[in-house]
C-alpha positions in Angstrom: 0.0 0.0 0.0 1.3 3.4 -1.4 0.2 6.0 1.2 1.1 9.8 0.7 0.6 13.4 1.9 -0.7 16.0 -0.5 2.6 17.7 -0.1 4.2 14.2 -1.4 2.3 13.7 -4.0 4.1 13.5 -7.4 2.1 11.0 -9.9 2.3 11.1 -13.6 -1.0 13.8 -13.5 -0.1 15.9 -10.9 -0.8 19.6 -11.9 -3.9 17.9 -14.2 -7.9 19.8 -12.4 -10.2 18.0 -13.0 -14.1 19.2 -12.2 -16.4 16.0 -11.8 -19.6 16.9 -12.1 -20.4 13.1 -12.9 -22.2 10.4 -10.6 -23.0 7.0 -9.8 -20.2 4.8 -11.3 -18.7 5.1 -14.4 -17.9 8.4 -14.3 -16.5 8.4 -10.4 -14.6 5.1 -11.4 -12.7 7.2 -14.0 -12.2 10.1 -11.5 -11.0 8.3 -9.4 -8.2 6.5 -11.0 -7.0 10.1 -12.3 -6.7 10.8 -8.7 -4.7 7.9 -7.5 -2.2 9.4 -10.2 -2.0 12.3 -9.1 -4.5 14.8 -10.6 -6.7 17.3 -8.5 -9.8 16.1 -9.1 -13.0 18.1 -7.4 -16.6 16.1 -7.2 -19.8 18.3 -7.3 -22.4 16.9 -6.2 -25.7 18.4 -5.8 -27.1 19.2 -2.1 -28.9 15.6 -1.9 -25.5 13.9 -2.7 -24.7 11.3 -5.1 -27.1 9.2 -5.3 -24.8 6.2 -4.4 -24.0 7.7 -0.8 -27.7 5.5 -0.2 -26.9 2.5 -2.2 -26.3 0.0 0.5 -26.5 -1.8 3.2 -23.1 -2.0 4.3 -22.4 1.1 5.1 -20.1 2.6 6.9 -20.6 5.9 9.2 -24.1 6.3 7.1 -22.4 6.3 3.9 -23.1 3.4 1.5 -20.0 1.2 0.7 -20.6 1.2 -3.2 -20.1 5.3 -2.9 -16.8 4.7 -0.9 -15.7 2.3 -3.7 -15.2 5.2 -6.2 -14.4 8.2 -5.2 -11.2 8.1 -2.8 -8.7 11.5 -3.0 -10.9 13.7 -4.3 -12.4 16.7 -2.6 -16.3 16.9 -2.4 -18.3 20.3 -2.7 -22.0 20.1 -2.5 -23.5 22.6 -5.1 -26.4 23.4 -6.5 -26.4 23.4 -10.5 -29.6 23.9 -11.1 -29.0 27.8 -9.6 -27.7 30.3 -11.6 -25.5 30.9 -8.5 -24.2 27.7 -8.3 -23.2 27.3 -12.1 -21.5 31.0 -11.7 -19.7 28.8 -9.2 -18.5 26.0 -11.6 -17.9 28.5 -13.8 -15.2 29.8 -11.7 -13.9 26.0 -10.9 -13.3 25.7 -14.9 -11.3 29.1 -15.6 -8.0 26.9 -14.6 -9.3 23.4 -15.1 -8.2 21.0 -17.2 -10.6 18.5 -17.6 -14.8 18.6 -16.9 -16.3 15.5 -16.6 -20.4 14.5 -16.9 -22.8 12.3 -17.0 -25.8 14.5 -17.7 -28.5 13.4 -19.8 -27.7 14.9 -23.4 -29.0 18.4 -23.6 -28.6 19.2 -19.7 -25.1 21.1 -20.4 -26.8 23.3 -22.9 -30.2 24.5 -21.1 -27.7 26.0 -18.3 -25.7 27.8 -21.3 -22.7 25.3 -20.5 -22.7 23.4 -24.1 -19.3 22.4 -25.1 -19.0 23.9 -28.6 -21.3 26.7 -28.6 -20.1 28.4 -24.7 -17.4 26.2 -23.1 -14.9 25.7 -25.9 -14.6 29.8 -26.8 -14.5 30.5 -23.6 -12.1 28.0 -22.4 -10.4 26.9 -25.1 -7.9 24.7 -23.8 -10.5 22.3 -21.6 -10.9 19.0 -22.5 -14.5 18.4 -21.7 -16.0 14.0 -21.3 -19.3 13.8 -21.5 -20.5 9.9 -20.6 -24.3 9.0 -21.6 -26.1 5.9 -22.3 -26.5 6.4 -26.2 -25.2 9.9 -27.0 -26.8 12.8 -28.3 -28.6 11.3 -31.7 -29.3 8.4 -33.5 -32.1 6.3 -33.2 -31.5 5.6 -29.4 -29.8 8.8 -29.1 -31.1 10.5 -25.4 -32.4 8.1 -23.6 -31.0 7.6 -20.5 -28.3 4.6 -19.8 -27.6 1.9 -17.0 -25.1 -0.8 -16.5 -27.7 -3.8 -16.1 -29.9 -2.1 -19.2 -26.9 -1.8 -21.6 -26.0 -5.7 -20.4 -29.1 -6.8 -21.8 -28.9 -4.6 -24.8 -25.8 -4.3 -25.9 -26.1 -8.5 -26.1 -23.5 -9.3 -23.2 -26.3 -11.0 -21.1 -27.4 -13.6 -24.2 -24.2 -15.1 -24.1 -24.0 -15.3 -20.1 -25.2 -18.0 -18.7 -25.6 -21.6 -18.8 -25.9 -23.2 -22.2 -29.3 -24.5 -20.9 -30.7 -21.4 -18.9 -31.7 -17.8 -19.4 -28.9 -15.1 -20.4 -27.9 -13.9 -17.2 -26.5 -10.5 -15.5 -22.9 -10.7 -15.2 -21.9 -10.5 -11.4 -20.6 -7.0 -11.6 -21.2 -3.7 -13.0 -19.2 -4.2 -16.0 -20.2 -1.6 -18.6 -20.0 1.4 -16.0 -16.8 0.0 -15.0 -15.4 -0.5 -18.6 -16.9 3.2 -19.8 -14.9 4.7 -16.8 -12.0 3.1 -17.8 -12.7 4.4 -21.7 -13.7 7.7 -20.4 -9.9 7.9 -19.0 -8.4 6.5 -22.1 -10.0 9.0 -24.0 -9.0 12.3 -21.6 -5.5 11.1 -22.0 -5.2 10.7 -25.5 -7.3 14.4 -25.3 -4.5 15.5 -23.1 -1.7 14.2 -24.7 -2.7 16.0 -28.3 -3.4 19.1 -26.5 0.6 18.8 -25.8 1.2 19.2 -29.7 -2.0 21.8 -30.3 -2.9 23.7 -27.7 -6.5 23.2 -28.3 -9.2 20.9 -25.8 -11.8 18.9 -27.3 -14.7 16.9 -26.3 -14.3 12.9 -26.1 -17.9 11.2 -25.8 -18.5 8.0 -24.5 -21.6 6.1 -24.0 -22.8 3.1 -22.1 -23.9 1.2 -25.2 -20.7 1.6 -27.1 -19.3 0.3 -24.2 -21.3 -2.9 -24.1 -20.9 -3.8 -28.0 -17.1 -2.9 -27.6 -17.0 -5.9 -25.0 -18.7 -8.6 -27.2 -15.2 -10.4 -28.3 -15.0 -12.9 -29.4 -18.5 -13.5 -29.7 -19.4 -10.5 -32.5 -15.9 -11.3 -34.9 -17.6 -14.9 -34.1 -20.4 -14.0 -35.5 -19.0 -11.7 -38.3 -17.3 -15.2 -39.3 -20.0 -17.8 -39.2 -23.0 -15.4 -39.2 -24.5 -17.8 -36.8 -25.8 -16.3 -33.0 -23.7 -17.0 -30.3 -24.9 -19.3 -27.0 -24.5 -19.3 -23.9 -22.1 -21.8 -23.3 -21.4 -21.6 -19.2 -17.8 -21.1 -17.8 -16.5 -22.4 -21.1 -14.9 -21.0 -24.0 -16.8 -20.5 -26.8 -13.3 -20.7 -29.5 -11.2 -23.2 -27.0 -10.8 -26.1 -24.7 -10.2 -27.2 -22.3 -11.2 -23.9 -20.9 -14.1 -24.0 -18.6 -14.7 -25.1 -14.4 -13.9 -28.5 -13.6 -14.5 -30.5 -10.1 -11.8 -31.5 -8.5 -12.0 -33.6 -5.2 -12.6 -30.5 -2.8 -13.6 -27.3 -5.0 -13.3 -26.2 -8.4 -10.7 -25.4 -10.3 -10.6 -23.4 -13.6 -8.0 -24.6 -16.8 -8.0 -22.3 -19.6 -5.8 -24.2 -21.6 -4.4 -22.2 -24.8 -2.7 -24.8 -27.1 -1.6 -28.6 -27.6 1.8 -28.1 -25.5 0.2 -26.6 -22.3 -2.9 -29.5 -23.1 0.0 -32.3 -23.0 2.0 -30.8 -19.8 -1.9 -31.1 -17.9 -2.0 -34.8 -19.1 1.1 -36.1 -18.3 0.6 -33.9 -15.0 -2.4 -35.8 -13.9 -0.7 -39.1 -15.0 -2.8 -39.6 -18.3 -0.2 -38.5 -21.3 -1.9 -40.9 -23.5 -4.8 -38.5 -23.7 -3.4 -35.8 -25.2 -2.8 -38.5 -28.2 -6.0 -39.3 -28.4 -7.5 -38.7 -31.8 -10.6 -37.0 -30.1 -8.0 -34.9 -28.2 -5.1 -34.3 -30.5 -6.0 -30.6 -31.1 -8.1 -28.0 -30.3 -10.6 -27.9 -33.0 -11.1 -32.0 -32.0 -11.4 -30.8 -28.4 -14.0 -28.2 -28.9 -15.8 -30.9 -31.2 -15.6 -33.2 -27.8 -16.6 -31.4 -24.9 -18.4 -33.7 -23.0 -16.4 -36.4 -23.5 -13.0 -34.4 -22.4 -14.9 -32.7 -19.5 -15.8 -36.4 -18.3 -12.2 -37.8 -18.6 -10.8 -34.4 -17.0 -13.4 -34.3 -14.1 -12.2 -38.2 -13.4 -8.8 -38.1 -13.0 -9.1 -34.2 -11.2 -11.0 -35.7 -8.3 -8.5 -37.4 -6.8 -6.7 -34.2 -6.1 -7.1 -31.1 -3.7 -7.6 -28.2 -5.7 -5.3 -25.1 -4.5 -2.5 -27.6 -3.9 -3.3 -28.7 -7.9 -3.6 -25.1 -9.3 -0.1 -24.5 -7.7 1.6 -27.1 -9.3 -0.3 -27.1 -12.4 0.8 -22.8 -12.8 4.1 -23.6 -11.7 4.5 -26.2 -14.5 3.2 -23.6 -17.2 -0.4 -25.4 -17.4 -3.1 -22.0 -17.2 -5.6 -23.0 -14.5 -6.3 -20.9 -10.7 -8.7 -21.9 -8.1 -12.4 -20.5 -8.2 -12.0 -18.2 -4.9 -14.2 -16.1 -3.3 -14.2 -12.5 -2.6 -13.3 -12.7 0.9 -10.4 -15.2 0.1 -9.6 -12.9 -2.6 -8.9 -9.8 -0.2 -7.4 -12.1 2.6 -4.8 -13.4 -0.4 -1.4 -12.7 0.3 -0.6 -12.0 -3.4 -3.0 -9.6 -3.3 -1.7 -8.2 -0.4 1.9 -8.5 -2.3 0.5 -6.5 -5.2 -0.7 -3.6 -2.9 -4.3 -4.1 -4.1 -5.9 -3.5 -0.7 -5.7 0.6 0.8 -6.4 2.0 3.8 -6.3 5.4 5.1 -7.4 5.3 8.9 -10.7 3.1 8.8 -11.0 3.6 5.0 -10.6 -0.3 3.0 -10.7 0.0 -0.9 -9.6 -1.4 -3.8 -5.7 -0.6 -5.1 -4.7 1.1 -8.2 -3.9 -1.9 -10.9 -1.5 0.5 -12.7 1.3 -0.2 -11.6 3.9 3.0 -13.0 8.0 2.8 -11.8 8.8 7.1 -11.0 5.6 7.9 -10.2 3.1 5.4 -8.8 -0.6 5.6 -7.2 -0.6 7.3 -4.2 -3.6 7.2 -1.6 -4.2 10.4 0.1 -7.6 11.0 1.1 -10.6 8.5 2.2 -14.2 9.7 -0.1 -15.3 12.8 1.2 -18.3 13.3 3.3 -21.2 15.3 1.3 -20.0 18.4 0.7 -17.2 18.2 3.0 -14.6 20.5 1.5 -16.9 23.0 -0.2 -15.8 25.9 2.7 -11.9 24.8 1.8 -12.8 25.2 -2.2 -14.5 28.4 -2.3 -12.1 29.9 0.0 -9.5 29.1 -2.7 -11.6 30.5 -5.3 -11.5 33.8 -3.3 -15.3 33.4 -2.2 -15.7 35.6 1.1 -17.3 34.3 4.1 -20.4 36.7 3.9 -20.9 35.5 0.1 -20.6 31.4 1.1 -22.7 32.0 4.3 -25.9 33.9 1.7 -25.4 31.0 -0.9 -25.6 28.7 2.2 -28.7 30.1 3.1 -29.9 30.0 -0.1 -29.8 25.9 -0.4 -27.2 26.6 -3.3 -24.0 25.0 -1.8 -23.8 22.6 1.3 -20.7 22.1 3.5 
């Protein structure tokens, strides 16, 4: 765990602002990670909070657990946008900002005089400005609002998740918000990084459903080559095997075997090198024409070992394969551990930076802040008088 001081802090954004104006996850997942490297990143939320502050139980000092997830080192202002106050507020925020980030529905940005090409970008020329929505602006979907669990379903991910003989399923996590945060990022770099050679901001729109289709590999090139529909097909590979969950004697234990070598070290492994010779065997297109009958022999000649003892001397012998943990083994793992994928600041847990940079790594500076918890420290720096704070206080346009 890579703790550090603001003073300290020297990560590959430092001297990046960023004004998040975004909520829920995928926007705050992207925030977020800009933080941990370093950038100055300032979450307005409106007076009610995000609405994730209330998406639990657990939560921890009233504060829902999914909230605390996301939004580590940055500093929260409660705001008002809907007030012309308050957006003569953010107004002030952007005049040295780099980077605004939003999730608004398309069209929001504009009604308050804030759209990016007609009143941001001559005014602030130099802002890069990531807008994330569920379809975009146009287009035969284009508007309507977007959520992880929605796009899952319609973007196709849920008809191929599942077991071949069930209904398409939810994945277990909220993987289009996640994977949009982490495009949302890709994109403001890549903004940031031209601005280097030009001078000149831009806009870089992402959306939910994008997203969703992008993740649909190798299921849509799949398609695109068979023009067939893909299945559900369980834990196994749809292009390879053997690549799926298999029982061992104690719990299971997952191979995801890439090609003939790493097939013949499993064999000979579990004492069975004649079956990599088999004709039903020999390759991968004959294995994926003989599921079944390679699961059955597999599943045999597993359960007569203890899976974590197995999956350690299968990985150590080059065979792909790892136990089927849970999350609480997961965080107790030493590896994980190892890999400094666990923080805390004071009673704040959360979940480590996976970027892993040489000169200048993550740090962890801050727990989530409390609703509108440094709006008084903000304002101040904007040069805000106490008089002025204390009116718009009164006035239900800011909350600290």
């Amino acid at each position: 765990m890579n703790c550090a001081t603001a003073a300290s802090v020297t990560g590959a954004l430092q001297g990046i602002k960023v004004v998040d104006l975004s909520r829920v996850l995928g926007g705050p997942y992207c925030t977020q990670a800009l933080a941990d490297h370093g950038a100055q990143v300032i979450k307005l939320e409106p007076p009610a909070g995000d609405e994730t502050r209330g998406w639990g139980p657990p939560f921890v000092d009233g504060t829902a657990s999914y909230f605390l997830g996301a939004n580590r080192n940055k500093q929260g202002i409660a705001l008002d946008l809907s007030s012309e106050a308050g957006r003569a507020i953010l107004w002030r925020l952007l005049e040295d900002a780099d980077v605004l980030i939003e999730n608004f529905k398309p069209g929001t940005l504009a009604r308050w005089r804030m759209d990016y090409q007609r009143d941001l970008r001559p005014r602030l020329p130099r802002l890069i400005h990531c807008a994330i929505t569920g379809f975009g602006a146009d287009g035969p979907l284009g508007g309507l609002p977007g959520y992880d669990a929605v796009i899952q379903a319609m973007a196709g991910l849920m008809s191929v998740n599942g077991e071949r003989d069930g209904g398409a399923l939810r994945i277990g996590l909220p993987i289009v918000d996640m994977v949009t945060g982490l495009n949302a990022m890709a994109g403001i770099l890549l903004a940031l990084a031209e601005r280097e050679r030009s001078g000149q901001g831009q806009s870089v729109d992402v959306t939910l459903y994008d997203c969703g289709v992008s993740l649909l590999h190798p299921h849509l090139p799949n398609y695109f080559g068979s023009g067939r529909t893909p299945q559900r097909s369980g834990n196994a590979h749809p292009n390879i095997a053997p690549y799926d969950s298999y029982r061992c004697a104690d719990a299971p234990i997952f191979l995801a075997i890439g090609n003939d070598r790493q097939f013949a070290k499993l064999c000979d492994h579990l004492g069975a090198p004649e079956l990599a010779c088999e004709p039903r065997f020999l390759d991968n297109r004959s294995r994926c024409a003989h599921r079944a009958e390679l699961k059955a022999a597999l599943e045999s000649l597993l359960s007569r070992h203890a899976c974590e003892p197995l999956a350690h001397a299968l990985m150590a012998a080059g065979v792909p394969c790892g136990p089927v943990r849970t999350v609480d083994a997961v965080a107790r793992h030493a590896h994980t551990a190892h890999r400094d994928m666990v923080v805390e600041i004071g009673a704040y847990r959360g979940t480590g930076s996976p970027i892993k940079l040489s000169r200048t790594p993550a740090t962890y500076r801050s727990a989530p802040p409390a609703l509108g918890g440094d709006t008084r420290a903000v304002l101040d720096a904007l040069g805000i008088d106490a008089s002025t704070q204390q009116r718009l206080r009164e006035a239900g346009v800011l909350k600290d």
